[in-house]
C-alpha positions as CSV (number, residue, x, y, z in Angstrom):
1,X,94.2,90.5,51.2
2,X,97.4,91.7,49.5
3,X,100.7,91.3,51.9
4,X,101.2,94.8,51.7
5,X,97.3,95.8,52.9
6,X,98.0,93.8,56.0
7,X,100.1,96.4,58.2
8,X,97.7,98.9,57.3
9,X,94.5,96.4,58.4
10,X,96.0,96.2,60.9
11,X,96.7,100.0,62.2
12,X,93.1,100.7,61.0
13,X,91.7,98.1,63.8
14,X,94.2,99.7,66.5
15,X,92.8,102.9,65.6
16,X,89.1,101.8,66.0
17,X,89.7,100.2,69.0
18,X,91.3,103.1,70.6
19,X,88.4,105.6,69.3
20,X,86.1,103.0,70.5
21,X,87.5,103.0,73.9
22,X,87.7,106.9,74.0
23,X,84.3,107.0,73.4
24,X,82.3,106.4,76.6
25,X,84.3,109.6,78.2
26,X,84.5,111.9,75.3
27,X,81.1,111.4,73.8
28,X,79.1,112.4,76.5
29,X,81.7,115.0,77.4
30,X,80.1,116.6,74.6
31,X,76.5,116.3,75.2
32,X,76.9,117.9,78.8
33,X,77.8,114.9,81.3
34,X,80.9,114.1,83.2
35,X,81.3,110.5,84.6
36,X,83.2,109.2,87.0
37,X,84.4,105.6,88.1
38,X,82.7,104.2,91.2
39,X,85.2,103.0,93.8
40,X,83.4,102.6,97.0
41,X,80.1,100.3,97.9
42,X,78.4,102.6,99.8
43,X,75.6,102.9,97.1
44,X,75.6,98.9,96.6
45,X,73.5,97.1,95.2
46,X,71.8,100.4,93.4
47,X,75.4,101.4,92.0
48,X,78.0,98.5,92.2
49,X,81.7,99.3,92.5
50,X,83.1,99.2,89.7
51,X,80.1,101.0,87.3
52,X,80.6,104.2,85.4
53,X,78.1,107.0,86.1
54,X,76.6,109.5,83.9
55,X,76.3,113.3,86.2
56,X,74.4,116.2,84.6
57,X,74.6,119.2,85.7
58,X,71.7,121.0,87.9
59,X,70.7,123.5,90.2
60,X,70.3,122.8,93.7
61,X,66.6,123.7,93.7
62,X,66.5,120.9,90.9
63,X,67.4,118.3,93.4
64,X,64.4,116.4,94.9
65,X,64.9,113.9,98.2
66,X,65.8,110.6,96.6
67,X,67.9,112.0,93.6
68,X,71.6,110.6,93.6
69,X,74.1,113.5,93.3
70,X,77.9,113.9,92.7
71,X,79.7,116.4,95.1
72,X,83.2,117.3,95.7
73,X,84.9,116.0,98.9
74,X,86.8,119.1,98.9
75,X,90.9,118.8,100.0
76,X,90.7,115.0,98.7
77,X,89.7,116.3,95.3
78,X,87.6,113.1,95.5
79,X,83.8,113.3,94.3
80,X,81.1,111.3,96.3
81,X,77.6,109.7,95.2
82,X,75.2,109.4,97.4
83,X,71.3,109.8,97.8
84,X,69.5,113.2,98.9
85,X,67.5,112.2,102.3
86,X,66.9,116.6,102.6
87,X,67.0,119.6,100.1
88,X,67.4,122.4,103.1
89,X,67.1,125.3,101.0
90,X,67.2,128.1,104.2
91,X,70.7,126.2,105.0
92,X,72.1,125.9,101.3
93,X,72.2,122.3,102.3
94,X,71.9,118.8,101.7
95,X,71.3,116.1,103.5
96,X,73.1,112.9,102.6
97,X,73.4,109.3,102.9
98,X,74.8,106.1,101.1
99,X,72.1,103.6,100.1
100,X,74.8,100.6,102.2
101,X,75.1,102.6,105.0
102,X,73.4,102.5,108.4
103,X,73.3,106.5,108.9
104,X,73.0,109.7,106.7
105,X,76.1,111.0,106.4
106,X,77.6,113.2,109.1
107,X,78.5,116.5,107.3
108,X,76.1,118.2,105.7
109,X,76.5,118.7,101.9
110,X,76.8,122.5,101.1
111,X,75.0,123.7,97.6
112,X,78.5,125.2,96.2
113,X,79.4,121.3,96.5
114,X,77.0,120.3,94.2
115,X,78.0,118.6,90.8
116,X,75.1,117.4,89.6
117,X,72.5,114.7,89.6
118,X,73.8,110.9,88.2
119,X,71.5,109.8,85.5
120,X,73.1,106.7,83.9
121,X,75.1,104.1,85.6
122,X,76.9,101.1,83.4
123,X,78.5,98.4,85.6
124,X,81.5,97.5,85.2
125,X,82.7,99.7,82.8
126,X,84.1,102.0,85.6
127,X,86.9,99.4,85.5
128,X,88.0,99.7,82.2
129,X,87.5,103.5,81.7
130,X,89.9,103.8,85.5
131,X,92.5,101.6,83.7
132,X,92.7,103.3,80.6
133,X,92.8,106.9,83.0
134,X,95.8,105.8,85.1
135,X,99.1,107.0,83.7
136,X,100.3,103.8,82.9
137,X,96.8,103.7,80.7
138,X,97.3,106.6,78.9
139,X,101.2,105.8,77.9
140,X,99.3,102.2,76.5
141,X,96.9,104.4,74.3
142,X,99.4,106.2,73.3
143,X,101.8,103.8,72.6
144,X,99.0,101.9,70.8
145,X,98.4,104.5,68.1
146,X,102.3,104.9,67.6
147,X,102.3,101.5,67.0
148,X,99.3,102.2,64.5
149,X,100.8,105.1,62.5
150,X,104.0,103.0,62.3
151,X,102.3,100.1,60.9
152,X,100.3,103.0,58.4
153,X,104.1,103.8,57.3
154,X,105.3,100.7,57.0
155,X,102.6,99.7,54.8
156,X,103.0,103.0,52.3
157,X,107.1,101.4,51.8
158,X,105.8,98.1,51.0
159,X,103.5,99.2,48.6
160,X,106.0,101.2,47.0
161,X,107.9,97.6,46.8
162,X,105.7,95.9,45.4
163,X,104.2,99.0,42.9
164,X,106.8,97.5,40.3
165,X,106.0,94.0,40.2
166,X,102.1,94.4,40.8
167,X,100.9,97.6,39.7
168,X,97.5,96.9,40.6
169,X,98.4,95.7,43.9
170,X,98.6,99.7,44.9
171,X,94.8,100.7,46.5
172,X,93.8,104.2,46.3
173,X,93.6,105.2,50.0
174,X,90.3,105.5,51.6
175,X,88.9,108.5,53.1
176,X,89.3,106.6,56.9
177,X,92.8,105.9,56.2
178,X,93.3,109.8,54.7
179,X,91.4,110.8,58.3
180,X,93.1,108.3,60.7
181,X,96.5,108.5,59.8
182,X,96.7,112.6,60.6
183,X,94.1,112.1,63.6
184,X,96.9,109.3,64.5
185,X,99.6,112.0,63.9
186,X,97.7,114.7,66.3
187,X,97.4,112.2,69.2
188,X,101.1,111.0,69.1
189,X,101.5,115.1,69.5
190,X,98.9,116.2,71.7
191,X,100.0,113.1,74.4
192,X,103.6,114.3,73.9
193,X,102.9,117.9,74.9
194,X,100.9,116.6,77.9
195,X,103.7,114.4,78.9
196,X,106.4,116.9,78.5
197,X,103.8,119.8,80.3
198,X,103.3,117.2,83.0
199,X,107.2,116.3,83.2
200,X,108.0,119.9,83.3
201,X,105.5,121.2,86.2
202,X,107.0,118.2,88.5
203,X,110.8,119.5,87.8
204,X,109.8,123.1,88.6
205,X,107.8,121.6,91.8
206,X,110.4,119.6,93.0
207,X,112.9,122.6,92.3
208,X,110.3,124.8,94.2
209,X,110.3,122.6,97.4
210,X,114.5,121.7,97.4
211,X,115.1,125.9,97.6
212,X,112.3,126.2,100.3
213,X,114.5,123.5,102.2
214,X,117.8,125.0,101.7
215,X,116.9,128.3,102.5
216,X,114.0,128.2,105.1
217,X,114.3,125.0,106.5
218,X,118.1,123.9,107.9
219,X,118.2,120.2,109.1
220,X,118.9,119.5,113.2
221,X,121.5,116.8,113.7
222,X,120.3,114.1,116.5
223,X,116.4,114.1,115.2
224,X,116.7,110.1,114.7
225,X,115.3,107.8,116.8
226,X,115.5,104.0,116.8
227,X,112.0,102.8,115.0
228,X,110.7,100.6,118.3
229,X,111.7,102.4,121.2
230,X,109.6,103.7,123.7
231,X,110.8,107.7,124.1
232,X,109.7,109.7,126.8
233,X,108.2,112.9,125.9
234,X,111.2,114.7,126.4
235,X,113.6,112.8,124.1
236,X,113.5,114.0,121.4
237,X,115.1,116.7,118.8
238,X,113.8,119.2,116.9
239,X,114.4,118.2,113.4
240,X,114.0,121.5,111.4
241,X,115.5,125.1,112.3
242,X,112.5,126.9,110.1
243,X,112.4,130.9,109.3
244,X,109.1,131.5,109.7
245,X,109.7,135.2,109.0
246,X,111.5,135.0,106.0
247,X,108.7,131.9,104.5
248,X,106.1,134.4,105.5
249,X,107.1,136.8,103.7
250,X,107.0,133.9,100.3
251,X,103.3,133.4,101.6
252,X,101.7,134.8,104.8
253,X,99.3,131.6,104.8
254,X,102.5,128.9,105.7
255,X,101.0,127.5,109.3
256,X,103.7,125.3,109.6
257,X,106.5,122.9,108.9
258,X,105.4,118.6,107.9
259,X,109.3,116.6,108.9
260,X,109.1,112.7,109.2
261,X,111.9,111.5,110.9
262,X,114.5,109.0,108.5
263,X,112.3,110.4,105.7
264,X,112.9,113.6,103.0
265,X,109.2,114.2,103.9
266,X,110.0,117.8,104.4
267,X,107.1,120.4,103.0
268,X,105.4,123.7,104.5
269,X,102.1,123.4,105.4
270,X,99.3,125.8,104.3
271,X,96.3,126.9,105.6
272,X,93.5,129.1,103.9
273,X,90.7,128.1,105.5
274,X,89.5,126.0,102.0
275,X,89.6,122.8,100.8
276,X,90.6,123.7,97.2
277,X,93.2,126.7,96.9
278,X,96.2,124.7,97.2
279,X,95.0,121.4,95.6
280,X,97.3,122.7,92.4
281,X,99.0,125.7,94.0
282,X,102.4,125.7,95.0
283,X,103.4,127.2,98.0
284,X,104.7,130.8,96.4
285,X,101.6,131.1,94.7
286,X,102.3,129.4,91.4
287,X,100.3,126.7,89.5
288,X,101.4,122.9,90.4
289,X,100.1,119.6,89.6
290,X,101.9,118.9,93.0
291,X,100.1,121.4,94.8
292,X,100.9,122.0,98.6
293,X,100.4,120.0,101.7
294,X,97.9,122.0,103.8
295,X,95.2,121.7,106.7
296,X,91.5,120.8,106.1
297,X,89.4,123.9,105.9
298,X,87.4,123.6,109.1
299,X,90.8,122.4,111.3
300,X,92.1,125.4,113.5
301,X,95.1,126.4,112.1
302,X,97.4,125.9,115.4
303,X,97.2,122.2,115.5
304,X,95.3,122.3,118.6
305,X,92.2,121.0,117.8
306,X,92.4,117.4,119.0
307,X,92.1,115.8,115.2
308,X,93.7,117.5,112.6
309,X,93.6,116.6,109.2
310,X,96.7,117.0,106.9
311,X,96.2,116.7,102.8
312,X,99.0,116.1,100.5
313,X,99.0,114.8,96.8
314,X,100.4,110.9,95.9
315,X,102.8,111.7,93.0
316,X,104.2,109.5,91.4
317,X,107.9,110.7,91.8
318,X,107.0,110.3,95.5
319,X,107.3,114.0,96.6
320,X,104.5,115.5,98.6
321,X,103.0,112.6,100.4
322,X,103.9,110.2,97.8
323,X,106.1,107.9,100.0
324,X,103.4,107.2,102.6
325,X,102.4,104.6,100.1
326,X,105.5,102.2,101.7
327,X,103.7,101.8,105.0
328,X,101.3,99.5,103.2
329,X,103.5,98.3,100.2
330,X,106.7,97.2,102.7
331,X,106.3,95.1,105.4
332,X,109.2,97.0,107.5
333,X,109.1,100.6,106.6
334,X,107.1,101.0,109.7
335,X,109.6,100.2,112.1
336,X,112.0,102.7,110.9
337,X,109.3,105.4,109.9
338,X,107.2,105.9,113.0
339,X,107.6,109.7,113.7
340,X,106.8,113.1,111.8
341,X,107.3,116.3,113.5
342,X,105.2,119.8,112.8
343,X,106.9,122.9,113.8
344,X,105.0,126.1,114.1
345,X,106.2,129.6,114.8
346,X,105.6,129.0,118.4
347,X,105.8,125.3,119.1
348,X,107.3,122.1,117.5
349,X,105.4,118.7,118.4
350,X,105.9,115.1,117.8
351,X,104.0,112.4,116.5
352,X,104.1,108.7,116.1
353,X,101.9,106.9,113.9
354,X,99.8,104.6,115.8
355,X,97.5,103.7,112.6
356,X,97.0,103.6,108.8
357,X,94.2,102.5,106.5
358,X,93.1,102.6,103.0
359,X,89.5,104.0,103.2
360,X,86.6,105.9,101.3
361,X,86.9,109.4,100.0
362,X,83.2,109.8,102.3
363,X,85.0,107.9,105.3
364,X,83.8,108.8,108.9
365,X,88.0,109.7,109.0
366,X,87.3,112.8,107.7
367,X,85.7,114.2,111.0
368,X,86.3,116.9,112.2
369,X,86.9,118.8,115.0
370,X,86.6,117.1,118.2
371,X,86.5,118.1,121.8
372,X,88.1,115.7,124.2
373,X,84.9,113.3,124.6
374,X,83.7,109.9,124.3
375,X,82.5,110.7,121.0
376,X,86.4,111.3,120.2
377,X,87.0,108.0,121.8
378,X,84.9,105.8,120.3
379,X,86.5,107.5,116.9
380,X,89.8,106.6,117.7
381,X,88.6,103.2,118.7
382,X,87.1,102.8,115.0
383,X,90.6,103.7,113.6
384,X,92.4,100.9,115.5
385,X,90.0,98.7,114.0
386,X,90.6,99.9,110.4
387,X,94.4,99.8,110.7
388,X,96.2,97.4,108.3
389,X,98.6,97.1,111.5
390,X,98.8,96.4,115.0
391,X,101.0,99.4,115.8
392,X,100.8,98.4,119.7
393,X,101.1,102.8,120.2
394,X,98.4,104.0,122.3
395,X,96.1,106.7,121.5
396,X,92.9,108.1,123.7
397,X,90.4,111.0,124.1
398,X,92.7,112.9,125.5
399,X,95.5,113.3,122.8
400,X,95.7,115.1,119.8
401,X,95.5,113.2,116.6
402,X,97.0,113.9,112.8
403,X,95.8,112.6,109.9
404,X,97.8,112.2,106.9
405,X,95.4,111.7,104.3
406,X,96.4,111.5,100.2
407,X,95.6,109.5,97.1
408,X,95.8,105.9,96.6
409,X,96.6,103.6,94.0
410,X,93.2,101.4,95.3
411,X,91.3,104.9,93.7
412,X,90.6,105.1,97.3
413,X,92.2,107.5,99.7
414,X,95.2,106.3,102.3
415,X,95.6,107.9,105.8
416,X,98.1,107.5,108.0
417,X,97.6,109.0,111.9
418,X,99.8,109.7,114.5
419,X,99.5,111.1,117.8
420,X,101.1,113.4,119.9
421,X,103.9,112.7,122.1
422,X,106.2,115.3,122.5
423,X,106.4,119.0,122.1
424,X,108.7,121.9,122.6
């Protein structure tokens, strides 16, 4: 191989591999199937974690007990695979239930859920497709076929060096190189635009959110507590002053006010009634990849139901409930992060976290309501024996209970609760 062809050799197996890892997504894109990357075991040993499945798209009356389907777990944004145990077509319904689980699942799956039935399933390869999905994964692919079309470049100028010397050393191009090096050219440009598109809808976000603070939203001196202390349920300050009349009139559907104490955690909270309006809709109505931190569908809107479920997006600038991540990455965030208030029009209540777990997008977390019962108990119970710590705050049947629920970097989901011990 001439010196000069080596560059070039050497872009052109970059540019396979890159294609060739592309291809278990795009391909069957293209013939009608979405896949998805299995992150929990509930379907072990049938589907391990870790495989890729294959979904096509069906009708519900196409489902028969014993198919595996793919829903959406609504506000999560996550999307489940289990087995069909019951087609209840008067209902709209499904029954569902993970092949490594003792019990069907506890909420019925409704037929507007439905994504299809899974077909294929490779093991393993979940895993690589996941790595290459991430953010970091895309910037490598991208990076990779810069590196390629450089190396195509480079290898034109040395041929043109040695074109003197060696006139035969000088290849006529192939027709892959001809179509590699622009296909090369169109994906250093298409993952530009996406990265600036994406850069650009977190600046306008994060604007968004800073104004809605200033002007709504003015900051209470003396809200601070010392992390360990034990507060009565009268020590405590209102954190936020919030115009509720004046954010109403941004978006009548603002329920309240999210404020952790010692944090900029600091965001209205919606409420529509669904699980998907404000996955990627800003508070005033505009599109987001942010979204908005609101209440899960079936919650009461009032925060009086005693577990209440709170969804906000991971992002990697930490705004919205990105910064949860540090009660599981540092060891002492905890001690100084312990408390989030919620202010309504009416009321403003405290919580302290007495709990937080990474779990399943189909985790039994996702409950909800409850009434004050042993059933409620023995739920609370399970989420002392999930916790990745030993709080030592107390929490019973009685209380009301948030959960803070939003993406995490396991592909699972991380929740962080806290109960109520204060309000005004």
């Amino acid at each position: 191989m001439k010196k000069a062809a080596v560059p070039g050799f050497i872009s052109n197996l970059i540019l396979f591999a890159v294609i060739i890892l592309c291809i278990p997504v795009t391909v069957p894109r293209f013939l009608g199937y979405q896949s998805y990357n299995i992150v929990s075991g509930s379907m072990e040993p049938e589907i391990p974690v870790g495989s890729l499945v294959y979904v096509k798209s069906a009708m519900p009356q196409e489902v028969a007990v014993g198919d595996v389907i793919a829903y959406s777990s609504g506000a999560s944004e996550a999307v489940i695979t289990h087995r069909v145990t019951a087609n209840h077509a008067d209902l709209r319904e499904f029954t569902t239930k993970g092949d490594a689980n003792a019990r069907e699942d506890l909420a019925p799956v409704g037929y507007e859920r439905l994504i299809g039935k899974v077909e294929i399933h490779i093991a393993g390869l979940g895993r690589v497709c996941a790595l290459f999905a991430s953010a970091s994964g895309k910037m490598s692919l991208l990076a990779l076929v810069m590196l390629a079309v450089a190396l195509r470049l480079f290898t034109v100028v040395l041929q043109k060096m040695f074109q003197k010397e060696e006139q035969s050393a000088v290849r006529p191009k192939s027709k892959v190189t001809t179509l590699l090096v622009p296909a090369g050219i169109l994906m250093i440009a298409a993952g530009g635009y996406v990265l600036a598109s994406t850069q650009m809808n977190y600046q306008n976000s994060n604007e968004l959110y800073e104004d809605l603070n200033e002007e709504f939203a003015g900051t209470r001196t003396g809200s601070e507590t010392s992390g360990g202390e034990t507060e009565t349920k009268a020590d405590w300050t209102v954190g936020l002053a919030v115009d509720f009349n004046k954010l109403k009139e941004v978006n009548p559907e603002v329920a309240g006010w999210i404020y952790f104490e010692n944090e900029d955690i600091s965001y209205p909270v919606m409420y529509s009634g669904e699980d998907d309006k404000y996955l990627h809709t800003a508070m005033d109505g505009t599109s987001a990849v942010a979204g908005s931190i609101f209440i899960e569908g079936k919650n009461k809107p009032d925060f009086s139901d005693s577990h209440t479920i709170i969804y906000g997006h991971n992002m990697r600038n930490l705004s919205m409930f990105g910064k949860l991540r540090y009660y599981y990455r540092e060891e002492d965030y905890y001690k100084d992060h312990q408390y989030f208030q919620v202010i309504t029009e009416d009321k403003a209540y405290r919580y302290r976290i007495f709990a937080y777990e990474n779990v399943s997008a189909d985790s039994f977390i996702y409950s909800v309501p409850f009434a004050a019962d042993d059933s409620f108990g023995e739920f609370i119970d399970k989420l002392y024996g999930l916790s990745l710590r030993d709080t030592g705050v107390k929490a019973d049947k009685n209380d009301h209970i948030i959960t803070c629920s939003t993406c995490s970097t396991t592909g699972n989901r991380f929740v962080v609760h806290g109960v109520r011990v204060g309000e005004q």
